[in-house]
C-alpha positions as MATLAB code, in Angstrom:
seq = 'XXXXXXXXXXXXXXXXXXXXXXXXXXXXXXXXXXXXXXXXXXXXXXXXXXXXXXXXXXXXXXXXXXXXXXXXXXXXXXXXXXXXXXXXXXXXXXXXXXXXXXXXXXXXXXXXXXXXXXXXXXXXXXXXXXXXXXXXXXXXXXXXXXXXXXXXXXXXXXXXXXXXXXXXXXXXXXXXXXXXXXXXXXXXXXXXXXXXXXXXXXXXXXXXXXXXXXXXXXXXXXXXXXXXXXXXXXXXXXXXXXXXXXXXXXXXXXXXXXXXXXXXXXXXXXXXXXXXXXXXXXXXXXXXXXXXXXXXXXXXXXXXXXXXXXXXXXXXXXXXXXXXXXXXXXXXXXXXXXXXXXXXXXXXXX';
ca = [
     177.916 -140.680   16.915;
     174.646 -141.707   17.985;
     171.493 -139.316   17.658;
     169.865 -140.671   21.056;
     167.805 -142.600   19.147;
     167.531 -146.502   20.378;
     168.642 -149.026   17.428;
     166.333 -152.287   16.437;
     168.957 -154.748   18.824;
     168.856 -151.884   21.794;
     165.038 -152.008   21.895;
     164.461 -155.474   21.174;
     166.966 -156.282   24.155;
     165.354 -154.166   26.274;
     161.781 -155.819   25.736;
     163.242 -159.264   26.013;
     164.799 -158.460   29.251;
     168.431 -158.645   28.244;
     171.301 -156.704   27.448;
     171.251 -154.036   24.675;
     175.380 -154.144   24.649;
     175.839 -150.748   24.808;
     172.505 -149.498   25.913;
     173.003 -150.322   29.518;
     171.352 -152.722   30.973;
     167.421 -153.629   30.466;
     165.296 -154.268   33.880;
     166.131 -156.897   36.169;
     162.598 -158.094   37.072;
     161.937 -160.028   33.850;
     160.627 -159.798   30.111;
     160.232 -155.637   29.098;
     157.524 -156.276   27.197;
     155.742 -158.494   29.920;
     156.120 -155.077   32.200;
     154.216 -152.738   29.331;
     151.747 -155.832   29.209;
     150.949 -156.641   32.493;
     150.682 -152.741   33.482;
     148.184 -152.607   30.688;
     146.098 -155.717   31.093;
     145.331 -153.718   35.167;
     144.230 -150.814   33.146;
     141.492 -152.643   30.890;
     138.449 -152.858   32.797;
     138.720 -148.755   33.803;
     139.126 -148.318   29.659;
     135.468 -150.663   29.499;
     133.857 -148.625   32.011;
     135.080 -145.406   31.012;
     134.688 -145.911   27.140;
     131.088 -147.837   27.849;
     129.917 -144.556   29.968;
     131.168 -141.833   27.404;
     129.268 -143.852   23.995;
     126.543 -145.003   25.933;
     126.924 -148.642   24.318;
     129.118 -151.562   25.386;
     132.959 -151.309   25.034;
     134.826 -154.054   26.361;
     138.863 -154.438   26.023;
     140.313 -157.178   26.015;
     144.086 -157.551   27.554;
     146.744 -156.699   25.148;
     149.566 -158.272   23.526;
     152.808 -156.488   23.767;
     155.478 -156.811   21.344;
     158.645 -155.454   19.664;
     158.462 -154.531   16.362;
     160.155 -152.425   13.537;
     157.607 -150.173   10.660;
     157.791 -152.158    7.810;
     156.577 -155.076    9.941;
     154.158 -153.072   11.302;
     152.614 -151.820    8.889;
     152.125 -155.209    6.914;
     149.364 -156.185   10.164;
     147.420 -153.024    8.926;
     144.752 -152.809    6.853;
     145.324 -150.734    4.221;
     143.470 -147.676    5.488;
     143.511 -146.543    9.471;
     142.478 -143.910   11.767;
     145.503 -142.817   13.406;
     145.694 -140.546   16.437;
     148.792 -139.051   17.023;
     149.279 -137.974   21.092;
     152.893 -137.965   21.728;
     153.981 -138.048   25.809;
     155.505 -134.395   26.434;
     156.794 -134.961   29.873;
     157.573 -137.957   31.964;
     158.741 -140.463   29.556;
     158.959 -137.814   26.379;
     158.440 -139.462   22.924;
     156.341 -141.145   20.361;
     153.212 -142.486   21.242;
     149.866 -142.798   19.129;
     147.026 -145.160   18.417;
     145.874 -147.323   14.873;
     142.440 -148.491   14.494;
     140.007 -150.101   12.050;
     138.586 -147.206    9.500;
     135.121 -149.596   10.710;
     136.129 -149.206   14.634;
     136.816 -145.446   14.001;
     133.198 -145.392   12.142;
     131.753 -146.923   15.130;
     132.985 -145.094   17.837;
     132.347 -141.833   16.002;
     128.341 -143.247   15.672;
     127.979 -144.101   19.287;
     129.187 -140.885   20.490;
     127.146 -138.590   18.058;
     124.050 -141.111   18.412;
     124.196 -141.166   14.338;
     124.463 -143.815   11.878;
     125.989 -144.164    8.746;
     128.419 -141.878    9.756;
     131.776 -140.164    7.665;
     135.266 -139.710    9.208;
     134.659 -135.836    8.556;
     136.347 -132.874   10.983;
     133.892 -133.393   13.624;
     133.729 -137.265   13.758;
     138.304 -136.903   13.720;
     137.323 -134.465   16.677;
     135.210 -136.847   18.318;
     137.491 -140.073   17.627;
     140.392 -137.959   19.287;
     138.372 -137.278   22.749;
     137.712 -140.837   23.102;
     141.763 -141.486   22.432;
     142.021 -139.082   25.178;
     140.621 -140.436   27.725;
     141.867 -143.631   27.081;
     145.459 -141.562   27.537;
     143.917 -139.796   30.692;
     143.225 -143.194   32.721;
     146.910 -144.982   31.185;
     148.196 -141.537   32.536;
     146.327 -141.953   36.094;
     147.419 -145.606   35.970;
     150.658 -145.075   35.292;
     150.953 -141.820   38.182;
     149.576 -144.392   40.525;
     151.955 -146.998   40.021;
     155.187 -145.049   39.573;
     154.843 -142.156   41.524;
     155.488 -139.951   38.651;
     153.667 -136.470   38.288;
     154.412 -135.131   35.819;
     153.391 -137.600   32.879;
     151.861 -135.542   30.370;
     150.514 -135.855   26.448;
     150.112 -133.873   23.708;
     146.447 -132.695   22.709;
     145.349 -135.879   20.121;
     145.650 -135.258   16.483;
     143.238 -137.773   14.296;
     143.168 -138.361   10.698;
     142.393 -140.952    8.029;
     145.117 -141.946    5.980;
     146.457 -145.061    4.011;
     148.828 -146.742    6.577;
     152.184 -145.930    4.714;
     151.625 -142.225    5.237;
     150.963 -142.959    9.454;
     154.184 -141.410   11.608;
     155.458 -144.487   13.017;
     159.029 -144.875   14.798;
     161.456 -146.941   13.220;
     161.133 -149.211   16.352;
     158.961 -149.633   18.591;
     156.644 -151.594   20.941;
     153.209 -152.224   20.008;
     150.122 -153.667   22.364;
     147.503 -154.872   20.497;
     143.774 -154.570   22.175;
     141.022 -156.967   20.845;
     137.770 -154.437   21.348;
     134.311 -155.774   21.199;
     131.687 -152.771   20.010;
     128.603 -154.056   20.287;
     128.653 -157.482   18.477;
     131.755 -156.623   16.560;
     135.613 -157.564   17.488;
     138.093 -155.328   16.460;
     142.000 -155.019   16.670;
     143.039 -151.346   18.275;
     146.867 -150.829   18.233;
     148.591 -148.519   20.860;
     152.074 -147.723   19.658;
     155.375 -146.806   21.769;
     158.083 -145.324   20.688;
     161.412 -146.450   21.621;
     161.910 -144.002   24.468;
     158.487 -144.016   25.906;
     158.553 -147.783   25.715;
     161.977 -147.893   27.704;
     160.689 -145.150   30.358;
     157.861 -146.940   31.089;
     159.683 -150.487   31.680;
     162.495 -148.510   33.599;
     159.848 -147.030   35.605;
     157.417 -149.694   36.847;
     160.273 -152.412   36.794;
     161.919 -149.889   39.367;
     158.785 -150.111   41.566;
     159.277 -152.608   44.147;
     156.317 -154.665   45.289;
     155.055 -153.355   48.057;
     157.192 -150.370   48.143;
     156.527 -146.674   48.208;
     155.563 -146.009   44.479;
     158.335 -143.083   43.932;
     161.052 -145.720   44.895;
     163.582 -146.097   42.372;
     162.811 -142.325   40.669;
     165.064 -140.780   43.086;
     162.226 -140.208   45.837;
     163.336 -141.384   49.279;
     161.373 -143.537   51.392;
     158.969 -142.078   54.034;
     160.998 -143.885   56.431;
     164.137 -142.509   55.608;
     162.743 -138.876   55.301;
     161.021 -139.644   58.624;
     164.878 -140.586   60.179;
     166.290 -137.284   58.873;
     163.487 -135.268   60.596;
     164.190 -136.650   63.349;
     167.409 -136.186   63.484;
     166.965 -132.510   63.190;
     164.567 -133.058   66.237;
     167.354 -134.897   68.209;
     169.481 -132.079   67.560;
     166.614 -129.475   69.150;
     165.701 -131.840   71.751;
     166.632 -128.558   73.975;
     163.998 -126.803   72.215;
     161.408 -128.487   71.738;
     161.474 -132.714   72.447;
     158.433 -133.077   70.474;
     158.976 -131.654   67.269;
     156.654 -133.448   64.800;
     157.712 -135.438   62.163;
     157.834 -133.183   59.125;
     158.001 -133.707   54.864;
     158.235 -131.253   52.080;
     155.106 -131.426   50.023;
     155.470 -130.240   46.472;
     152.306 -128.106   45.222;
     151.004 -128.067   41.577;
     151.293 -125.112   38.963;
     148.498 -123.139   39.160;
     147.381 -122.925   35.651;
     144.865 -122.794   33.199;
     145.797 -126.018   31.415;
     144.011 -129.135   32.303;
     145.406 -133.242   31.918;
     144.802 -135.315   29.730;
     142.008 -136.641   32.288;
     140.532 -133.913   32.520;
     140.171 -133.305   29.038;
     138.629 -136.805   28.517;
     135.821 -136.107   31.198;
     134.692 -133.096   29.604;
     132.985 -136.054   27.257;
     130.607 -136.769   29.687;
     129.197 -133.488   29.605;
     128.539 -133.334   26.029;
     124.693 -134.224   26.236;
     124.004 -131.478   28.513;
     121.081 -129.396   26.906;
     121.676 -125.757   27.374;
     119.409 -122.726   26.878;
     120.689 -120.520   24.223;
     119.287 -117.396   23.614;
     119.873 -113.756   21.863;
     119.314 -110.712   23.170;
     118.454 -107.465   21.131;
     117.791 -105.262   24.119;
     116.440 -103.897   27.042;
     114.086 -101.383   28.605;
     112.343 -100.670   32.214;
     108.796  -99.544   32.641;
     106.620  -98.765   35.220;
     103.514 -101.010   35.642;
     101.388  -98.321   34.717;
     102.981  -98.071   31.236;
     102.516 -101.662   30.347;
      99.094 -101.885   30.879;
      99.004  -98.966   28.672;
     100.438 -100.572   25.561;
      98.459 -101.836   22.978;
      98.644 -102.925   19.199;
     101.208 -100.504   17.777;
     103.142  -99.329   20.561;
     106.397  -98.908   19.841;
     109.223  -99.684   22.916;
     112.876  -97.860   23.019;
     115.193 -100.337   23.999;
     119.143  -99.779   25.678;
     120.312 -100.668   22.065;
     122.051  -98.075   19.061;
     120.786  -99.137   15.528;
     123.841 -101.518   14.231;
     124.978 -101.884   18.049;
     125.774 -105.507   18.399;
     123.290 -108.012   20.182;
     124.110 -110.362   23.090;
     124.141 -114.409   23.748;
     123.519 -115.880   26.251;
     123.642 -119.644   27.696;
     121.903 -120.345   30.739;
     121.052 -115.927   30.920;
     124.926 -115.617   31.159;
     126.636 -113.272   28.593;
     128.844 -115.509   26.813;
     129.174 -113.755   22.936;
     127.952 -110.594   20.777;
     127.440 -111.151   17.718;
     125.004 -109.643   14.909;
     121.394 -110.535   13.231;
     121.604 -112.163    9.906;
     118.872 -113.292    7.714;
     119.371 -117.201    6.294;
     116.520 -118.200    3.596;
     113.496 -116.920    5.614;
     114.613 -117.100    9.159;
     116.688 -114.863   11.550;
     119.995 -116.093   12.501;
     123.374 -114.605   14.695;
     126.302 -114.255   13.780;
     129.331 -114.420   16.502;
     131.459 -111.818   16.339;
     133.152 -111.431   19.697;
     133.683 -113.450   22.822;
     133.569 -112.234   26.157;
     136.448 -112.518   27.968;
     136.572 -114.580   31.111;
     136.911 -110.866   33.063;
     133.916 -109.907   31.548;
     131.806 -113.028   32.333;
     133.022 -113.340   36.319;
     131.060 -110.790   37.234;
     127.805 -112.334   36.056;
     128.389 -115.889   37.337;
     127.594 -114.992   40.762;
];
């Protein structure tokens, strides 16, 4: 019995175009990979732009070359040591998905960002390296929303690390499109991996899309105009009523939640040379006029604050964190030890 999972003949069938015997039949509209290839070669000069903004260098893509491959293939293109970033597709074509680049790429990207040289793959350049993998996922994502209709496409948070390429998680099969990145005045090779049923999703998807068409067609979304011929239908049948009822669709809202795309996630990079003022906050006191002119060397002034209490930080004089004085060598330092909740800081952002 099979486990779901697409075989080497299914997948390679399906990115030449043909029959996987047994699989059902691959798109009609030509070669699979082509699809995956041509939707990503429309995508490359938003990745340029977007990638060239967040480093503050220049980051051009070139277009990529889709394939099908199996791992042990694979992994004899890598070099022996990569940065891979794990950030499987959760919802809208569900499966594997992750990127493979240079350790020297990784180093690079990691320096632009941070405005540092000679920089190590430690926690915070990983951290860094995944942000930029994330909004290259946020503007596929957009890309892909655009062209298929689909809203509900949706990644996993990116999860970077430097490892010898035998210990990456690769699918058995999968497709592979293969950027050539210049950074500066060095090419390198980025690899953005597919997994067999993100690979055959995506195909199904845009190869579904007719040219021209409404972008939800073929995803089970009718037409406008056939929606617009069952409204009015329902209008012929009032005609009595009212002989100019408008035209009318269903319009499906978002959740309302906290958690923000992929997209989203990947523009909070822009933000992350934003100075902000920082400051800590033993106490406070009111006196009249009078009494301040009357202090002098000496005085001594009772602030709102118990011995031990903790003190407060703020960013931008908006209570953010308590936290408590600590002394480190010779200077004065804080220590966080609470957060204020975002009930406690509404009040104050007003």
């Amino acid at each position: 019995m099979s486990d779901g999972a697409l075989s080497q003949a299914e997948i390679d069938a399906l990115l030449s175009g043909g029959s996987s015997g047994g699989g059902g039949a691959a798109p009609t509209n030509g070669n699979g990979a082509k699809v995956i290839e041509g939707f990503l070669t429309s995508t490359v000069d938003s990745l340029s732009s977007n990638l060239s903004m967040m480093t503050g260098g220049t980051v051009t893509f070139s277009a990529p070359v889709v394939k099908s491959t199996d791992r042990d293939t694979f992994l004899g293109e890598l070099p022996d040591t990569v940065t891979a970033i794990k950030i499987d597709f959760t919802a809208g074509f569900p499966g594997e998905h992750c990127f493979l680049m240079p350790e020297e790429f990784a180093k690079g990207i990691a320096s632009l960002m941070n405005k540092e040289e000679n920089i190590t793959l430690d926690e915070m350049a990983m951290s860094v390296i995944g942000e930029v993998v994330s909004q290259i996922s946020g503007t596929l994502i957009t890309a892909l929303t655009n062209k298929t209709g689909n809203k509900s496409i949706a990644v996993n948070p990116p999860e970077a690390a430097n490892l010898p390429k035998a210990a990456a998680a690769l699918p058995a099969t999968m497709a592979v499109a293969a950027y050539k990145i210049n950074l500066g005045e060095a090419e390198h090779t980025v690899w953005e991996v597919f997994g067999p049923a993100v690979s055959t999703g995506i195909i199904q998807a845009l190869s579904s899309t007719p040219s021209g068409g409404s972008a939800g067609a073929g995803m089970g979304i009718p037409p406008l105009s056939s929606m617009g011929g069952m409204v009015g239908g329902q209008g012929s049948i009032m005609s009595g009523v009212n002989a100019t009822t408008p035209n009318m669709q269903s319009v499906q809202f978002p959740n309302l939640n906290s958690t923000m795309t992929p997209h989203e996630q990947g523009n909070i990079g822009l933000l992350m040379d934003v100075f902000m003022e920082m400051t800590v906050e033993l106490g406070r006191t009111r006196k009249l006029i009078k009494e301040i002119l009357l202090m002098g060397e000496g005085t001594i002034i009772e602030l709102d604050k118990l011995a031990g209490e903790p003190v407060d930080i703020l960013v931008n004089h908006k209570l953010i964190a308590k936290g408590e004085v600590v002394v480190i060598d010779e200077n004065f330092g804080v220590r966080v030890t609470e957060i204020v909740s975002p009930a406690e800081r509404m009040p104050n952002m007003s």
